[in-house]
C-alpha positions in Angstrom: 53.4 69.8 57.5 57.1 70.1 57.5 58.7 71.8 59.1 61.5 74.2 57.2 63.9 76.3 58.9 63.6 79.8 58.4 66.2 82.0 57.9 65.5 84.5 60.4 65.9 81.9 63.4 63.8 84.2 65.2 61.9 82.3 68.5 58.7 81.9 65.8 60.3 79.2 64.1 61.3 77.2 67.5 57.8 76.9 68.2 56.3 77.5 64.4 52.3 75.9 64.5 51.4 73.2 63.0 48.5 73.3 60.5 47.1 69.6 60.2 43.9 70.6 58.8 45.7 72.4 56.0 47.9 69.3 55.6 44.3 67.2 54.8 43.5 70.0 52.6 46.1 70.1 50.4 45.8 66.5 49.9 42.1 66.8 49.6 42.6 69.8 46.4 45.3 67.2 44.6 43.0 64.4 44.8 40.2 66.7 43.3 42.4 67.5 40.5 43.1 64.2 40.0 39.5 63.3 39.4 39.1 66.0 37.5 41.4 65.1 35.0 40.7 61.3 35.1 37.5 60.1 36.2 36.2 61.2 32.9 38.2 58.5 31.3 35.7 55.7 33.2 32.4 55.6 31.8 30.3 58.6 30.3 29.7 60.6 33.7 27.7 63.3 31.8 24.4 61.2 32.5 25.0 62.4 36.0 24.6 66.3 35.8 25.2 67.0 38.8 28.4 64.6 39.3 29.8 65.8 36.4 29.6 69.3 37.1 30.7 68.9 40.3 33.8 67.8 39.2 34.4 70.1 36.2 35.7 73.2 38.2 39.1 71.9 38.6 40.5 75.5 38.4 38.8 75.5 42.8 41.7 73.0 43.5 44.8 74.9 42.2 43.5 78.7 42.8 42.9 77.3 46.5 46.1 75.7 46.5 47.9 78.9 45.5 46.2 80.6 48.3 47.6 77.9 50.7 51.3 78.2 49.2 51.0 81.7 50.2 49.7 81.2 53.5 52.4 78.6 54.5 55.2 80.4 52.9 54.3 83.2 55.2 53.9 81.4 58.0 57.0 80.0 57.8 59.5 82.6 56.5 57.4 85.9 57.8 55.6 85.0 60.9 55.1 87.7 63.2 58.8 89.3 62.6 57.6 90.5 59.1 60.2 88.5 57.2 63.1 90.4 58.9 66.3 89.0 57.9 65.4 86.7 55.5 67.9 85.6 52.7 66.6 85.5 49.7 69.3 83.4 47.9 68.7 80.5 51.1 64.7 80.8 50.0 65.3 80.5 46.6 67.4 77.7 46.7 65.2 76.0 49.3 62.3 76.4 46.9 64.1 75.0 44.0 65.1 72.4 45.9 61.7 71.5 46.5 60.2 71.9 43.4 62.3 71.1 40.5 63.0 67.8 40.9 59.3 67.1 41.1 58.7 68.4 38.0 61.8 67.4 35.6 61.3 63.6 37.1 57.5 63.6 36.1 58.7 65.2 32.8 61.2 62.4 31.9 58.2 60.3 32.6 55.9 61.6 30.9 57.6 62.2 27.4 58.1 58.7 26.2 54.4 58.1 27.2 53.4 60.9 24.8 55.4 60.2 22.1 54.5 56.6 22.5 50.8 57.5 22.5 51.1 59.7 19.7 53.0 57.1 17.1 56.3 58.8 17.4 57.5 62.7 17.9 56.5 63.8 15.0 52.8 63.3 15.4 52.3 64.7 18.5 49.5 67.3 18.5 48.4 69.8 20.5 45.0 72.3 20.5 44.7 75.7 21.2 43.1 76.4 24.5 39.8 78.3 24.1 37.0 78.2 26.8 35.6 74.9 27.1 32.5 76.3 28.8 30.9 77.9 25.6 29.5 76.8 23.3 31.3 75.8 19.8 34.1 73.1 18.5 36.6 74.8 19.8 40.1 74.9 18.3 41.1 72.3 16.0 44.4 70.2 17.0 47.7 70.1 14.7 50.6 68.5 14.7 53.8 69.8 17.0 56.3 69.3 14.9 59.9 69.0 15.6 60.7 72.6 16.2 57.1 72.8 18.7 58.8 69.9 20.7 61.9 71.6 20.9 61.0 74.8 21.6 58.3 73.6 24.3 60.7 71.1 25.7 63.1 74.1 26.7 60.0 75.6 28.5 59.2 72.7 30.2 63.0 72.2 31.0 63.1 76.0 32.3 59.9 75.6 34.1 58.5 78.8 31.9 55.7 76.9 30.1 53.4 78.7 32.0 54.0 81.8 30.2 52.9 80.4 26.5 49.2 81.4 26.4 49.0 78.7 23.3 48.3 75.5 24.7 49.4 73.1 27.2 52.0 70.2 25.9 53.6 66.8 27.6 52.1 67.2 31.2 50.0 69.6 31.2 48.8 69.8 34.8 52.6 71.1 35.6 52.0 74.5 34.5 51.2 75.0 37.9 54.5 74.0 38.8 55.8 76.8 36.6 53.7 78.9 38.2 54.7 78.4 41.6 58.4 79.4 40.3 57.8 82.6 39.7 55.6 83.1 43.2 58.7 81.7 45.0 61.0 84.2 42.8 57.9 87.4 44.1 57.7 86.2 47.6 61.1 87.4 49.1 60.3 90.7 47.7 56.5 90.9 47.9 56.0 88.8 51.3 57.9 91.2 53.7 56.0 94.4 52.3 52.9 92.6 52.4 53.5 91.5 55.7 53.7 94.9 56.9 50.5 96.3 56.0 48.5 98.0 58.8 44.7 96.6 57.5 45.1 93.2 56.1 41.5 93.1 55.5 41.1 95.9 53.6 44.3 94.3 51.5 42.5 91.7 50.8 39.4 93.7 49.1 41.9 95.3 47.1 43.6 92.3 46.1 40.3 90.8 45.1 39.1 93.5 43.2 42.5 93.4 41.2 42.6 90.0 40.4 38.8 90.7 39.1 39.2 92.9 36.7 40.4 91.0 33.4 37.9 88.6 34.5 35.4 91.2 34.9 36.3 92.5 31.0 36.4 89.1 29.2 32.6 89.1 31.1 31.5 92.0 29.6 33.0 91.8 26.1 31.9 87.5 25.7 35.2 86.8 25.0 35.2 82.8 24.5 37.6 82.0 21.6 40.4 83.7 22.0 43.2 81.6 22.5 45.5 83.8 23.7 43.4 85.6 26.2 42.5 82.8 27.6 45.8 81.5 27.7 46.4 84.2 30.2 43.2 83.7 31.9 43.9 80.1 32.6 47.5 79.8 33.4 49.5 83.0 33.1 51.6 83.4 36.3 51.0 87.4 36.5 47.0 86.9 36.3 47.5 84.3 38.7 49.6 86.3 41.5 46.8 88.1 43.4 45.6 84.3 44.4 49.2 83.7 45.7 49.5 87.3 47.2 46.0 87.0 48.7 47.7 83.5 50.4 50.4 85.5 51.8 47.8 88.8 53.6 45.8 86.0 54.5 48.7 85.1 57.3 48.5 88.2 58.5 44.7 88.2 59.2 45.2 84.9 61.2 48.3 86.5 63.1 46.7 89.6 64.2 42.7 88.8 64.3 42.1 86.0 66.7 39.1 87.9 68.1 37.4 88.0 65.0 38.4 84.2 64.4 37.1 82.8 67.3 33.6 84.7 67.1 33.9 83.6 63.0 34.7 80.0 64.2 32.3 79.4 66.8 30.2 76.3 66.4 27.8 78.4 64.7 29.8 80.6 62.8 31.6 77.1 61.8 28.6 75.6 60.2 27.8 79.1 58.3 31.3 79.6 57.1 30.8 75.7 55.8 27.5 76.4 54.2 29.3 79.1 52.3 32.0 77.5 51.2 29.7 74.8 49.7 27.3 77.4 48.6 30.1 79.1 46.5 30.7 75.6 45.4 27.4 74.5 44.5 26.3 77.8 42.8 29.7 77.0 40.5 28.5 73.3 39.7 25.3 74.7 38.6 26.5 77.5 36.5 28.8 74.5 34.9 25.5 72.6 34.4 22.8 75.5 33.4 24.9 78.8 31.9 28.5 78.2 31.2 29.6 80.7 28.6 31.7 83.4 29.5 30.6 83.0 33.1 33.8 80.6 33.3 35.9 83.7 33.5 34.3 84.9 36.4 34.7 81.5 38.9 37.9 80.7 37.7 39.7 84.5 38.4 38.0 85.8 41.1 34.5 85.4 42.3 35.2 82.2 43.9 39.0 84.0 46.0 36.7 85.0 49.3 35.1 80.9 49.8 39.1 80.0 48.9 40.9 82.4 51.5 37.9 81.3 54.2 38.4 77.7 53.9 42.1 77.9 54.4 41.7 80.3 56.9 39.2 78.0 58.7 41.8 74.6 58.2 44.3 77.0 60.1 41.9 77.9 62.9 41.2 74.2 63.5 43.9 72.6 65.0 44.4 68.6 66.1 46.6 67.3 67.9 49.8 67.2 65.7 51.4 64.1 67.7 48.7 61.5 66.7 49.3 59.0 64.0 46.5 60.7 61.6 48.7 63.8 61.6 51.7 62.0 60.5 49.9 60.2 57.8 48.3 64.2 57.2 51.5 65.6 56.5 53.3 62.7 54.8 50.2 62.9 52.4 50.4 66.9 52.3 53.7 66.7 51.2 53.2 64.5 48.4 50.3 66.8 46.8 52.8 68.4 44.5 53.9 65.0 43.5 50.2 64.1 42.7 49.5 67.6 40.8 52.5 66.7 38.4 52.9 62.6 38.3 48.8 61.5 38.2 48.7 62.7 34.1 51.7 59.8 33.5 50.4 57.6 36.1 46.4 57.7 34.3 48.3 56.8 30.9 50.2 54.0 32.0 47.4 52.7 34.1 44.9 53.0 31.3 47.3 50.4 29.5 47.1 48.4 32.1 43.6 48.3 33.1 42.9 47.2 29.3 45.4 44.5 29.3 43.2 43.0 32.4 40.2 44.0 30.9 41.3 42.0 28.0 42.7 38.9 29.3 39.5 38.6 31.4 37.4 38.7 27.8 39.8 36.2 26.3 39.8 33.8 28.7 35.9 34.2 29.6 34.7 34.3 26.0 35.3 32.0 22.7 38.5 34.2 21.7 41.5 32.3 20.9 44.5 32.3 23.9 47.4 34.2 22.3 49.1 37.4 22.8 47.9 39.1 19.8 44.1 38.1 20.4 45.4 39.7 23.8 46.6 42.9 22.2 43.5 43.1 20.3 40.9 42.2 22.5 42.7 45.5 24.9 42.8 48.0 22.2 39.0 47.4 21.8 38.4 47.9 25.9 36.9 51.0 28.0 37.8 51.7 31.0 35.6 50.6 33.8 34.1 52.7 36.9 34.7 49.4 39.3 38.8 49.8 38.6 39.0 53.4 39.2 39.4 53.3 43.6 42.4 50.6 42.4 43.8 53.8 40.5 43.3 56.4 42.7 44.9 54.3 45.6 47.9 53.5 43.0 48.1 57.3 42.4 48.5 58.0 46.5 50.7 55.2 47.5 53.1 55.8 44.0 52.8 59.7 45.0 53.8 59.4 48.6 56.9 56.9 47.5 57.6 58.8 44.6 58.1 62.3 47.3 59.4 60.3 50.1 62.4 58.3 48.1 63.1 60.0 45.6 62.0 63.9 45.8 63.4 64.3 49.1 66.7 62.9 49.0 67.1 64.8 45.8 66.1 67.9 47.2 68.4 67.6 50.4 71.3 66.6 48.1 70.5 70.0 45.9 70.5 71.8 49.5 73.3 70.2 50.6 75.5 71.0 47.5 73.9 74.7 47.0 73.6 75.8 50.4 77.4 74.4 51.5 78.7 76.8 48.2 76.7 79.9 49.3 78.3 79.9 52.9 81.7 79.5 51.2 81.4 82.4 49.0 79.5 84.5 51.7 82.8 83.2 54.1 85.0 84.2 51.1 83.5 87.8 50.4 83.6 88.0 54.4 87.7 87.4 54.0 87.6 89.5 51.2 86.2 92.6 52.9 88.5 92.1 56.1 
């Protein structure tokens, strides 16, 4: 994990800890989302039930990942001094840093593809997101139109397009990116009080029971089609707070119950906490497989937070040795999951081109078709992806990923630092000269 100064400069970030397990895992959850999202594409997975349910609950990976942002946020800007001293403008321009040139770089990608795919701009469509889980045709898809594109590109541009309970546009696995915006913009606020609260455990149940509660209604009442509602379900970042929140109590837990930990984390305890975990997990897939409906609801905001907060909080208790070459490759990999939540959607469209083309040539020169480039171009629009390429993807996602963070992420983030930071310590020096 990186390490990122904290404000405070208290002797907790000297010596902050460093969580390689949780480094794995948050390379683990973007991984999961990208087969989530993709591996559908190769082959007709449904004949395996249980495969296919098993990866249908992409909604585990980013509520799980939200917990962790929390976690390490707190870890690294609280810690044990309850956030004492921490400035808020310095966070929030670190965060931005971070995450905004993640997201408008995949977004400059990704628009060309989808206007490509579509046949131009002005036959881009998009469909109302309903529950996929129930049964019915869901919501029929319609065009954009100009104004749509416009009007979503500023949301995408302004990272707000989280907040439109419609439908997803463009890359639509970003709204998490938007999400995490406005988490950054409650932490400074919400992360100090939280901090400071007596019985983190008990926080927790209330949290949970929170974050239940519109799950708990569109239960009871069957709601399935209603876009809006489950707009705000799905993606809303004030439904999807508690998960964040949760991330951030769940610091406090580690920091001040080690006894409970260790008896928690014995070998025994271990395996039980595991079996839960996959239990939760499990008991998820077959709901997917065997009830679906409105049960959907449930899983995805809220039933599955306690098997979330324990496996993070077990990845923290578990701690490797941090100066071995698997933990470098760990948190170069860790640091890169953003980077593979927002660039897999482009990468899966231009690698599905490709993958034809090969398919293709290998049919033209194999079979009786004639050797030219529009036999080529034909002979690939007829193709289907195949299972036996897909590895040859996923590794292109992780190495294209890790560059993508490493070379071009990072030094744009450090240059937005640079240039932000350097102007906040002149105007704080000038309001100091100011006031004297």
């Amino acid at each position: 994990m990186p390490v990122i100064t904290s404000s405070t400069g208290s002797a907790h970030s000297m010596h902050r800890e460093k969580f390689v397990a949780l480094d794995w895992l948050r390379f683990a959850l973007a991984i999961y989302l990208v087969l989530f999202h993709t591996l559908k594409e190769y082959g007709d997975i449904r004949v395996v039930e249980w495969l296919y349910s098993s990866l249908s609950l992409g909604f585990y990976s980013t509520s799980t990942f939200f917990v962790l942002s929390g976690f390490l946020l707190a870890h690294v800007y609280i810690g044990r001094d309850q956030g004492r001293g921490l400035d808020y403008k310095r966070f929030w321009i670190k965060r931005f840093a971070s995450l905004y040139p993640i997201h408008i770089m995949s977004l400059i990608i990704v628009l060309p593809l989808v206007i490509i795919n579509a046949g131009g701009l002005a036959q881009i469509t998009v469909t109302p997101n309903t529950n996929d889980w129930a049964a019915g045709d869901g919501m029929a898809s319609h065009m954009l139109g100009i104004s749509g594109f416009v009007s979503n590109l500023l949301l995408h541009v302004s990272l707000l397009h989280a907040w439109s309970p419609f439908y997803t546009t463009f890359n639509f696995a970003t709204w998490s990116l938007s999400a995490l915006l406005f988490f950054y913009l409650v932490f400074p606020f919400a992360g100090p009080a939280l901090a400071r609260i007596r019985r983190p455990l008990l926080a927790l149940v209330v949290i949970g029971l929170i974050y239940a509660i519109p799950a708990l209604y569109m239960f009871m009442t069957n709601t399935n089609d209603n876009v809006v509602a489950h707009g705000l379900m799905h993606r809303n970042p004030l439904f999807r707070l508690p998960e964040f929140l949760a991330g951030v109590v769940l610091h406090q837990v580690y920091l001040r119950h080690k006894l409970l930990m260790a008896a928690l984390f014995s070998p025994r305890g271990t395996m039980a906490c595991i079996a839960f975990i996959l239990g939760c997990f499990a008991f998820s897939a077959w709901i997917h497989a065997e009830v679906r409906g409105s049960w959907y609801y449930m899983l995805h905001n809220g039933l599955l937070l306690p098997s979330q907060l324990l496996l993070v909080l077990m990845c923290a208790w578990y701690q490797p040795d941090s100066n071995t070459s698997q933990a470098r490759l760990a948190a170069r990999l860790g640091v890169a999951s953003l980077s593979i939540f927002a660039l897999h959607t482009p990468i899966n469209m231009i690698s599905s081109k490709i993958e034809k083309l090969i398919l293709g040539t290998i049919e033209m020169f194999t079979t009786q078709a004639p050797v030219s480039m529009s036999s080529l171009l034909n002979l690939a629009g007829e193709q289907t992806r195949e299972l036996w390429m897909y590895p040859f993807f996923l590794a292109g996602v992780v190495v294209v990923c890790v560059l993508f963070q490493e070379q071009l992420v990072n030094r744009m983030r450090n240059a937005i630092q640079d240039r932000l930071l350097s102007r906040q310590k002149r105007a704080s020096a000038n309001m100091y000269h100011g006031h004297a």
